[in-house]
C-alpha positions as CSV (number, residue, x, y, z in Angstrom):
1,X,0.0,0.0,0.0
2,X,2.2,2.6,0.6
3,X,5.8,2.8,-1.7
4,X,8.6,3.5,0.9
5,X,10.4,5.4,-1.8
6,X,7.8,8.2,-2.1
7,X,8.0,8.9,1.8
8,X,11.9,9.7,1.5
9,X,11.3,13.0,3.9
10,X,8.4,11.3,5.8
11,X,8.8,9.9,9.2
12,X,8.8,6.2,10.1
13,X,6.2,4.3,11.5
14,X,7.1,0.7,12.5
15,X,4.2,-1.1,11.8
16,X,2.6,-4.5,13.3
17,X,-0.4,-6.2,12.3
18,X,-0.6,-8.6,15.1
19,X,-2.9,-12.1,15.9
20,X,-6.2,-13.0,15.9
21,X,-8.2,-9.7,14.6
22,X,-5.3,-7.4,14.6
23,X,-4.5,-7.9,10.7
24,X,-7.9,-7.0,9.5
25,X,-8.4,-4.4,11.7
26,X,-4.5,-2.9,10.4
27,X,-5.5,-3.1,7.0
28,X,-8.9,-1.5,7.6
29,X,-6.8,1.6,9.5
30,X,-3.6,2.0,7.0
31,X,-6.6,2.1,4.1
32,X,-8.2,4.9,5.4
33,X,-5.1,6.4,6.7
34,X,-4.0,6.4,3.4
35,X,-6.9,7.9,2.0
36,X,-6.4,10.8,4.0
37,X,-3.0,11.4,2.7
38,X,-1.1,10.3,5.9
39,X,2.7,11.2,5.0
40,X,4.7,7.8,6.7
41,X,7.7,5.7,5.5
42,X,6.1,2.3,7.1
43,X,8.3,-0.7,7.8
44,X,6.8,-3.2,9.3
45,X,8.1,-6.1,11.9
46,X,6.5,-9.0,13.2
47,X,5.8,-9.5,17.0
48,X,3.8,-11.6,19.1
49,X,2.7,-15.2,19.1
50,X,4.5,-16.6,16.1
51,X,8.0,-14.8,18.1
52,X,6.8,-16.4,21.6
53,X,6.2,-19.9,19.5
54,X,9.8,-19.5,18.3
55,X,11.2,-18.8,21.7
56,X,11.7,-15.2,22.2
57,X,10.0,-14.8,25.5
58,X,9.5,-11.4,25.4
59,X,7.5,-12.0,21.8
60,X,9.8,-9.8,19.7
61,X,13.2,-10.9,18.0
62,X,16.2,-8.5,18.4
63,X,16.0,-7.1,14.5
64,X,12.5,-5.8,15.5
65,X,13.8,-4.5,18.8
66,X,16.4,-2.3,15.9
67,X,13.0,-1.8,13.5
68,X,11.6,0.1,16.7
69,X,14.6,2.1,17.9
70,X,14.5,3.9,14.6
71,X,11.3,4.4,14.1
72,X,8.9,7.9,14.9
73,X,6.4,5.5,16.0
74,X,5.3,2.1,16.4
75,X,1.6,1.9,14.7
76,X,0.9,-1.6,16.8
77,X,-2.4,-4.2,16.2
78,X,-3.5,-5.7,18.7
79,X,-1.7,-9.5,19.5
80,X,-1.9,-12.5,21.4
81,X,0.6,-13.9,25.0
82,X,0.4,-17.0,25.4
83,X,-0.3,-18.0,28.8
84,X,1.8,-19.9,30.9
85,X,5.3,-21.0,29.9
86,X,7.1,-17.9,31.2
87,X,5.8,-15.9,28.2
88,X,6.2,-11.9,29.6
89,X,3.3,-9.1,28.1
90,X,4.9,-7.5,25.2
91,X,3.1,-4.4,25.6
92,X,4.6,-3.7,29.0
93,X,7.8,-4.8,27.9
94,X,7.8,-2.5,25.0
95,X,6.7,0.2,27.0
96,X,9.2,0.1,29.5
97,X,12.3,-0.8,27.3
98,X,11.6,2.0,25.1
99,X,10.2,4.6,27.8
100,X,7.1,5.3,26.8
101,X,6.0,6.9,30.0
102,X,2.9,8.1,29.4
103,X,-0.2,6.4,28.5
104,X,-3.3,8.6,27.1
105,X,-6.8,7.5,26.4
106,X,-9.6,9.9,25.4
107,X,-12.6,8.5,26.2
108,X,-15.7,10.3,24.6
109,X,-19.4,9.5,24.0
110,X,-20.9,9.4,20.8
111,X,-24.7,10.2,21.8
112,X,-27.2,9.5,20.1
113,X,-25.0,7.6,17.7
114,X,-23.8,4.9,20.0
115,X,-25.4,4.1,23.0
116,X,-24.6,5.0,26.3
117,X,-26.1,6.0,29.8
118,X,-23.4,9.7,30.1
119,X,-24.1,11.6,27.1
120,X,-21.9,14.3,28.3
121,X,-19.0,12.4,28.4
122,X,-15.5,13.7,27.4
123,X,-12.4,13.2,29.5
124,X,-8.5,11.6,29.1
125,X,-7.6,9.0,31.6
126,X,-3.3,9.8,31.5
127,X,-1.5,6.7,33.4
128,X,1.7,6.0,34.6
129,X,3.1,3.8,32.4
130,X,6.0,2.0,33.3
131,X,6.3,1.2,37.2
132,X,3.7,0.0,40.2
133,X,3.1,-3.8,40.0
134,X,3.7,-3.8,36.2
135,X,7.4,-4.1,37.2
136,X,6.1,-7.7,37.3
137,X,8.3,-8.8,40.0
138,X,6.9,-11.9,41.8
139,X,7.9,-14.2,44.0
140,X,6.7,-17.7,45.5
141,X,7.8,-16.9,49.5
142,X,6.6,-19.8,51.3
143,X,4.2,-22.5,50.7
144,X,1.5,-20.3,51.2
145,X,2.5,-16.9,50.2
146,X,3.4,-15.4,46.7
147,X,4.4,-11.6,46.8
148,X,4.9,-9.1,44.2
149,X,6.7,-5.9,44.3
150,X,4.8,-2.3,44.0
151,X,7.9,0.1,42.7
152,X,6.6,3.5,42.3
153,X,9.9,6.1,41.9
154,X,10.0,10.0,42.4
155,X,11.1,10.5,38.7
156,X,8.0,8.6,37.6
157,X,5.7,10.7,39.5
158,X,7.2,13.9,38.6
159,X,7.3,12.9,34.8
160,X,3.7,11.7,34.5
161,X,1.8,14.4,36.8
162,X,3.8,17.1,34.8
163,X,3.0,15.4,31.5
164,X,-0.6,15.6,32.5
165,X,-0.8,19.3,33.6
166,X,1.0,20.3,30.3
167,X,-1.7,18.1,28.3
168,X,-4.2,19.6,30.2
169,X,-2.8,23.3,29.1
170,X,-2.0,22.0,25.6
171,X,-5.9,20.8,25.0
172,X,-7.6,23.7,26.2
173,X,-9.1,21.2,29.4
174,X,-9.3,23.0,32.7
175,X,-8.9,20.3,35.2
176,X,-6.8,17.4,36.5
177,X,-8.0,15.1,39.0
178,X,-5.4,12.7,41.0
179,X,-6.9,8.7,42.1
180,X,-4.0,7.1,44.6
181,X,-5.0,4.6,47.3
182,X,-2.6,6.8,49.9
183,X,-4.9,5.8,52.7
184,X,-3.7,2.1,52.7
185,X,-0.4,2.5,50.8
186,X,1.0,5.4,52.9
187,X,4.4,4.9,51.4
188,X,4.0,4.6,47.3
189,X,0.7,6.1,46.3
190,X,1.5,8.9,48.9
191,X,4.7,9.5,47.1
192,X,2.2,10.1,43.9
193,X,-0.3,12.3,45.3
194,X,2.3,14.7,46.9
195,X,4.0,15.0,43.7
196,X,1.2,16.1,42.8
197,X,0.1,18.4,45.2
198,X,4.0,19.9,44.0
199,X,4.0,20.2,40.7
200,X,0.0,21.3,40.7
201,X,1.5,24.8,42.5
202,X,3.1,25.5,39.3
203,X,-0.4,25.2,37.3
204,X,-2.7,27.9,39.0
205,X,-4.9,27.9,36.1
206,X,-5.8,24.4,36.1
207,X,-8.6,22.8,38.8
208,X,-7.1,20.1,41.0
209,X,-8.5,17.4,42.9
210,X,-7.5,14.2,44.3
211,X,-9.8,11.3,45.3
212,X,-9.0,7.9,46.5
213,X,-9.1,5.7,43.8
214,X,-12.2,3.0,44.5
215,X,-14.9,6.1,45.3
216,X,-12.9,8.0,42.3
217,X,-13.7,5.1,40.0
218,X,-17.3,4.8,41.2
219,X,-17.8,8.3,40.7
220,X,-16.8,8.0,37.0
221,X,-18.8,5.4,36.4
222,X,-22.2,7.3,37.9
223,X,-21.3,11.3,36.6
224,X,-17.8,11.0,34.1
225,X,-18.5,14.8,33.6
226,X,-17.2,15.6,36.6
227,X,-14.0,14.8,35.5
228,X,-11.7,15.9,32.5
229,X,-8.2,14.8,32.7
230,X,-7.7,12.6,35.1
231,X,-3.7,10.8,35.8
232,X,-3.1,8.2,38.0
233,X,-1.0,5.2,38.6
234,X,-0.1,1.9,36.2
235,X,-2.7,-0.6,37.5
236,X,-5.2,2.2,38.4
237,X,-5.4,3.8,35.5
238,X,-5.6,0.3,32.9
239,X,-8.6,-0.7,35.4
240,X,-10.4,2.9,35.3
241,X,-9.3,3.8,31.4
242,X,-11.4,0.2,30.4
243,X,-14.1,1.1,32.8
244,X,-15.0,4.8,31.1
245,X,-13.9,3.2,27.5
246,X,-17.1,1.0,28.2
247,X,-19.4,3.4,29.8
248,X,-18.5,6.2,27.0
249,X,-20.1,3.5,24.4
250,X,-17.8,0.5,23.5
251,X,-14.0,-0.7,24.8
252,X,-13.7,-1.5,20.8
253,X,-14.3,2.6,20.2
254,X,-10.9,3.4,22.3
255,X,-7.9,3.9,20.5
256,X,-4.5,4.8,23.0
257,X,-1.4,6.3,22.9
258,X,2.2,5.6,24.3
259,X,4.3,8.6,25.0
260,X,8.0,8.5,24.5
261,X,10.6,11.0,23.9
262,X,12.2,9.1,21.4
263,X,9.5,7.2,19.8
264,X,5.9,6.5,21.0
265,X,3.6,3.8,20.4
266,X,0.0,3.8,19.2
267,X,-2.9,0.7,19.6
268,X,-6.7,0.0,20.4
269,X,-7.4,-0.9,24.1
270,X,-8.9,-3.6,23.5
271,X,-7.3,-7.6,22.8
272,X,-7.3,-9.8,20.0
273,X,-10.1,-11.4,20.2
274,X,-8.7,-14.8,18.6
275,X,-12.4,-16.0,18.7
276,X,-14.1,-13.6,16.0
277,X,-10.8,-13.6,14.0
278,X,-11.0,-13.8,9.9
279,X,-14.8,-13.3,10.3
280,X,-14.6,-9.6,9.0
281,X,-16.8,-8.6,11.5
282,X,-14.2,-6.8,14.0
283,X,-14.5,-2.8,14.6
284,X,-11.2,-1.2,13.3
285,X,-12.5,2.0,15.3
286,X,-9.9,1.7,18.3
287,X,-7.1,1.1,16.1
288,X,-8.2,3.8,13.5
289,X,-8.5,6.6,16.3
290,X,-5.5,5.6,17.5
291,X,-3.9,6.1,13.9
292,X,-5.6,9.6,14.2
293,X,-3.5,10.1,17.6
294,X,-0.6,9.1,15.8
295,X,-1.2,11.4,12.7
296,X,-1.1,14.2,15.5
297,X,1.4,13.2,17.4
298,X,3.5,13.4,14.4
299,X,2.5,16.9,13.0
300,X,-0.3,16.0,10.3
301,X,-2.8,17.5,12.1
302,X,-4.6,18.0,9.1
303,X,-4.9,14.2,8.2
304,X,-5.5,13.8,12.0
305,X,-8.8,16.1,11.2
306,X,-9.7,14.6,8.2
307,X,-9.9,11.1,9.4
308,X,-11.7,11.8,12.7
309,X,-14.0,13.8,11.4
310,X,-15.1,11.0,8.6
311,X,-15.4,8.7,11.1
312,X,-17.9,11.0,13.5
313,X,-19.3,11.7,10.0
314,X,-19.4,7.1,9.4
315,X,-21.0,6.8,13.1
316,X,-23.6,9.9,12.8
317,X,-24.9,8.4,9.8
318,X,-25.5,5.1,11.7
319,X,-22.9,3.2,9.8
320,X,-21.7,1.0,12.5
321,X,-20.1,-2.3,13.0
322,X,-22.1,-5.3,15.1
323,X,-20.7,-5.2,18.2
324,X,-21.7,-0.9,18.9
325,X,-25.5,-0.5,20.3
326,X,-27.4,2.5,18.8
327,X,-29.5,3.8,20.8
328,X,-33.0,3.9,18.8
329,X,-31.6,0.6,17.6
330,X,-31.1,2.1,13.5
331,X,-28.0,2.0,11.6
332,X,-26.3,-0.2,9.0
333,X,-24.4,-2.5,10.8
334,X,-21.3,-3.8,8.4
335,X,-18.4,-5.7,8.3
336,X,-15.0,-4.4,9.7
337,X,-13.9,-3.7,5.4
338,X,-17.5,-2.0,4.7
339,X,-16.2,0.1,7.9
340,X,-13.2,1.1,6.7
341,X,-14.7,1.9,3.1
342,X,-17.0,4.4,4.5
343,X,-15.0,6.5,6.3
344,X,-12.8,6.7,3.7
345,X,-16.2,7.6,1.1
346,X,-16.8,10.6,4.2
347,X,-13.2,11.8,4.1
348,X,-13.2,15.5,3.7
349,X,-16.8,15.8,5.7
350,X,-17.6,16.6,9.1
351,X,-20.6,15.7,11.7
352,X,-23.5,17.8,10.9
353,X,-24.4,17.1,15.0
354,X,-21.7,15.9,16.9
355,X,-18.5,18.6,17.4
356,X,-16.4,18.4,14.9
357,X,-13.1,18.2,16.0
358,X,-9.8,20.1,15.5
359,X,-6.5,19.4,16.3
360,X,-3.2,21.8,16.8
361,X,-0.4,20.8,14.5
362,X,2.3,21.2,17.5
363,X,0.5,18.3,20.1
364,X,3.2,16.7,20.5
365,X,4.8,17.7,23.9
366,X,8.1,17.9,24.9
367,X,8.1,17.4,28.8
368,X,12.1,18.3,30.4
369,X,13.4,15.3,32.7
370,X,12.5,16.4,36.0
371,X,16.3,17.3,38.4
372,X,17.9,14.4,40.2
373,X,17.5,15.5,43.9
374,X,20.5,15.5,46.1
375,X,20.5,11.9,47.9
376,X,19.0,12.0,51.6
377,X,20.8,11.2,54.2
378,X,19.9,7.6,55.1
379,X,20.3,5.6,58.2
380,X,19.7,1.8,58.9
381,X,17.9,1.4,61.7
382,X,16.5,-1.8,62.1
383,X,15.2,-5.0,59.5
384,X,12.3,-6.9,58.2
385,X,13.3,-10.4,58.7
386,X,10.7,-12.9,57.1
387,X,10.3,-16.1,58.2
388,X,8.7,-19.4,57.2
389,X,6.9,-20.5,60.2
390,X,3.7,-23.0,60.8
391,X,3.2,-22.8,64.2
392,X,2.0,-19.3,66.2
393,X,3.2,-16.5,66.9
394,X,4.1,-16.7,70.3
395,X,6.4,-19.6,69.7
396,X,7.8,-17.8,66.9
397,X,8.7,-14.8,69.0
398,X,10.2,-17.8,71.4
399,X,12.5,-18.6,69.3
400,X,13.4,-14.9,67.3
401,X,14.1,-13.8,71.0
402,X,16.7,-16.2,71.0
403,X,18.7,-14.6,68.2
404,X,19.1,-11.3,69.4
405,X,22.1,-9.7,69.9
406,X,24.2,-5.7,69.3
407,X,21.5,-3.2,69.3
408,X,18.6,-5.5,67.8
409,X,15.9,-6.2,69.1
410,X,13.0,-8.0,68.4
411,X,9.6,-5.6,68.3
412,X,7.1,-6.7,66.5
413,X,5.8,-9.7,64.4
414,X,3.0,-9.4,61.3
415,X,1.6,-11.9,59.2
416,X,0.1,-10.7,56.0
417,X,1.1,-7.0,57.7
418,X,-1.8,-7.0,60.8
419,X,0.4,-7.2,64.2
420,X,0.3,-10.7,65.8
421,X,3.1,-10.6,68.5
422,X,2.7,-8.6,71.3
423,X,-0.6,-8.8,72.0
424,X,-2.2,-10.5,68.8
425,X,-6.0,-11.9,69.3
426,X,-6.8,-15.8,68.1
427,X,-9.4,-14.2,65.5
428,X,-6.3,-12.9,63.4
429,X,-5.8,-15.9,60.4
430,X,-2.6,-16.4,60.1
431,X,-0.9,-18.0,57.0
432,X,3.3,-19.7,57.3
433,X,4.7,-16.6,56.3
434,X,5.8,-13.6,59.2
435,X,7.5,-10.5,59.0
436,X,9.9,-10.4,62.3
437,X,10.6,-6.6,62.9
438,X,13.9,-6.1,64.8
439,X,15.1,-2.2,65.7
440,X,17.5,-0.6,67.4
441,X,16.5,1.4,70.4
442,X,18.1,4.4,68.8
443,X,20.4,5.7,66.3
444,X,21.4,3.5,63.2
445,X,23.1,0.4,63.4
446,X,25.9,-1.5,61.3
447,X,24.6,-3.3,57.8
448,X,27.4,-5.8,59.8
449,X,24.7,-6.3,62.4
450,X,21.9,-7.4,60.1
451,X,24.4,-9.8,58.5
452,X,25.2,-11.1,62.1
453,X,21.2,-11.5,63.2
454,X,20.6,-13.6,59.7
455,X,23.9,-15.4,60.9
456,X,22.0,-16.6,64.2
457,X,19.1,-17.7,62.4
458,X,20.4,-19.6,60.1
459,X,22.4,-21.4,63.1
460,X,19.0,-21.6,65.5
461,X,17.0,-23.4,62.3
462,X,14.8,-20.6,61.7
463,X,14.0,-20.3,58.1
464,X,14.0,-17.1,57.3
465,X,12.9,-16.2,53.4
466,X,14.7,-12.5,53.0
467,X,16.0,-9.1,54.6
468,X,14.4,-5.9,54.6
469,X,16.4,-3.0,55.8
470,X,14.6,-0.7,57.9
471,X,15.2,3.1,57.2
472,X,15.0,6.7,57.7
473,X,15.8,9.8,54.8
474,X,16.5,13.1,56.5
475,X,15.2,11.4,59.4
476,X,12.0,10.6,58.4
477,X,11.1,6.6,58.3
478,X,11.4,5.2,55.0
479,X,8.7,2.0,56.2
480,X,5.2,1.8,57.7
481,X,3.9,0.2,61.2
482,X,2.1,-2.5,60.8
483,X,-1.9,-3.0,61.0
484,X,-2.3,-2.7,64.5
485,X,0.7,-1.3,65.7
């Protein structure tokens, strides 16, 4: 479709048509993209499950790891990871590898046109896009217990909460609202909302609120015009961004985008969808709007405009694909080709009802790494020893009493993070895995000590698992109490 040779000053777009519906629903979007006179030097790669099935575990092979590194952008169908076996989610791996730190989903209704309960609805769910629990670093502790690690980092808060303000400015939308869960993790979502109670001084001109993220999400699901841009954490923000996708009309309408400052990558939302693949009945909207993202993101605004507004122009006249409600239950419903061909038979026409839309040609934005801070001054003043234990907690304490020596001492014992030991109640259920909190009584101590106190329980039998060092920055404690305490 498109002659690499007649693109010479054009930027490149790595392109992937995927698994299961993903090469229909590519085809559908590079057609109408082409239409519209989109100016790209494509070169496409091949990913997902054919790469796992050859044994590259991360579902890409190293000459497409070199196809992306060179690229503008990376124009990506949707694909398939196998499960089991090991097999590691592409789409975080790409987004972390490449830094593409910022993850941006409009989500928009389409009343009367497609159906939906919030009419009013128009907001940009901006998540964090490459740390929280998508670090994907799990472990198997005991028998019992399986842990995995929530890394959330100053430098990822700063970058993503100022990205967020500065799309908020760039798109003309007056507020940002912040979802954490800083009432239960004190440490790491607290870390996110004052980052962005900082950085929101700078941005006077922009409403601010924060809510916690469970009554935040419920309140998008009941009155989504109360919110407008709204940026939050990894997991937080893939659970809320499918929940309005949905509500606005359809998960299949939602097209993303993946913010880099080297190159950024644009998909649907949605999977897939192995089960309806070859069947030419897949919607290629997501992907499509997410090719109009791209368009923008690279400076052709214009074919940005012209596509979007053919496809408001496709939906308003009830052209729609089977899997979109209307809401008087009218409209040609077509195939995922038919789709394609008449958007591209609207190009150059805008919504007679529905807004049309216009995009600035400079949308791309340029956020500055945030300044390293001067390191804090940090003190070890106690450890986290976990243990493997199966009888109760008082016995355990027995026996960790034993072990003490130098300045530590044992304080507290937690299982599953409620306090069991001193003064635990039967009621508490405890599993074989215990956290064995040993301080000093004041000052720091010697990362020799902690070595010393592992020492004695190897030589007493107690199986401990790990080691958590226990400390303050500038004073302040660098760990919480534990439930209870």
């Amino acid at each position: 479709m498109y002659d690499s040779a007649a693109f010479d000053e054009s930027p490149v777009v790595a392109v992937a048509h995927g698994d299961g519906i993903g090469p229909e629903i590519m085809a559908a979007a590079l057609q109408v993209l082409d239409a519209a006179g989109a100016r790209m030097t494509v070169r496409t790669l091949e990913i997902g499950e054919k790469l796992y099935r050859q044994g590259h575990t991360a579902g890409i092979s190293p000459e497409g790891w070199e196809t992306l590194r060179t690229a503008r952008a990376f124009f990506k169908a949707p694909i398939t990871t196998p499960q089991g076996g090991g097999m590691k989610s592409l789409n975080v791996t790409i987004r972390k590898t490449l830094g593409l730190y910022a993850n941006v989903r409009p989500c928009s209704a389409y009343s009367p046109y497609v159906a939906t309960k919030h009419p009013d609805m128009d907001l940009v769910i901006i998540r964090e896009n490459e740390e929280d629990l998508y670090a994907g670093i799990e472990h198997r502790q005991t028998d019992e217990v399986y842990q995995c690690l929530k890394l959330v980092s100053r430098p990822g808060c700063e970058r993503i909460v100022r990205y967020a303000f500065e799309y908020a400015r760039a798109n003309r939308r007056t507020k940002v609202s912040c979802f954490t869960k800083d009432n239960i993790m004190k440490l790491t979502d607290g870390l996110f909302h004052q980052v962005f109670n900082e950085i929101g001084e700078e941005y006077p001109d922009i409403e601010q609120d924060h809510w916690i993220v469970d009554i935040g999400t419920a309140r998008l699901a009941t009155r989504p015009q109360d919110f407008d841009v709204i940026v939050t954490t990894n997991l937080y923000g893939d659970i809320i961004s499918d929940v309005a996708a949905e509500i606005a009309g359809s998960v299949g309408l939602a097209g993303s985008a993946n913010i880099g400052r080297q190159v950024s990558m644009f998909e649907a939302i949605h999977g897939s969808a192995p089960l309806i693949a070859g069947q030419d009945i897949a919607n290629p909207s997501g992907l499509l709007l997410a090719g109009v993202m791209m368009m923008n993101h690279l400076g052709q605004s214009d074919v940005a405009e012209r596509v979007h507004n053919a496809w408001l122009r496709t939906v308003e006249d009830g052209v729609h694909t089977g899997d979109v409600g209307v809401e008087d239950g009218s409209g040609e419903a077509v195939g995922t080709r038919a789709f394609a061909q008449a958007v591209i038979d609207r190009l150059g026409q805008e919504p007679r009802k529905l807004t049309p839309v216009r995009y600035d040609s400079n949308a791309s934005l340029e956020i500055a790494p945030e300044p390293r801070r001067e390191p804090a001054d940090r003190q070890t003043v106690g450890v986290d020893l976990f243990v493997q234990w199966r009888g109760g907690a008082d016995d355990l304490a027995a026996r960790l009493k034993g072990i003490e020596g130098g300045p530590l001492e044992l304080k507290m014992i937690t299982n599953r993070g409620v306090k069991v030991w001193p003064g635990g109640i039967p009621e508490t259920f405890c599993t074989d895995h215990w956290r064995c909190r040993f301080m000093n009584g004041g000052g720091s101590i010697d990362l020799n000590e902690i070595v010393a106190l592992s020492s004695r329980a190897v030589t007493a039998g107690i199986e401990f698992i790990k080691t958590e060092h226990l400390c303050t920055f500038d004073g302040e404690a660098g760990f919480t109490l534990g439930q209870g305490q």
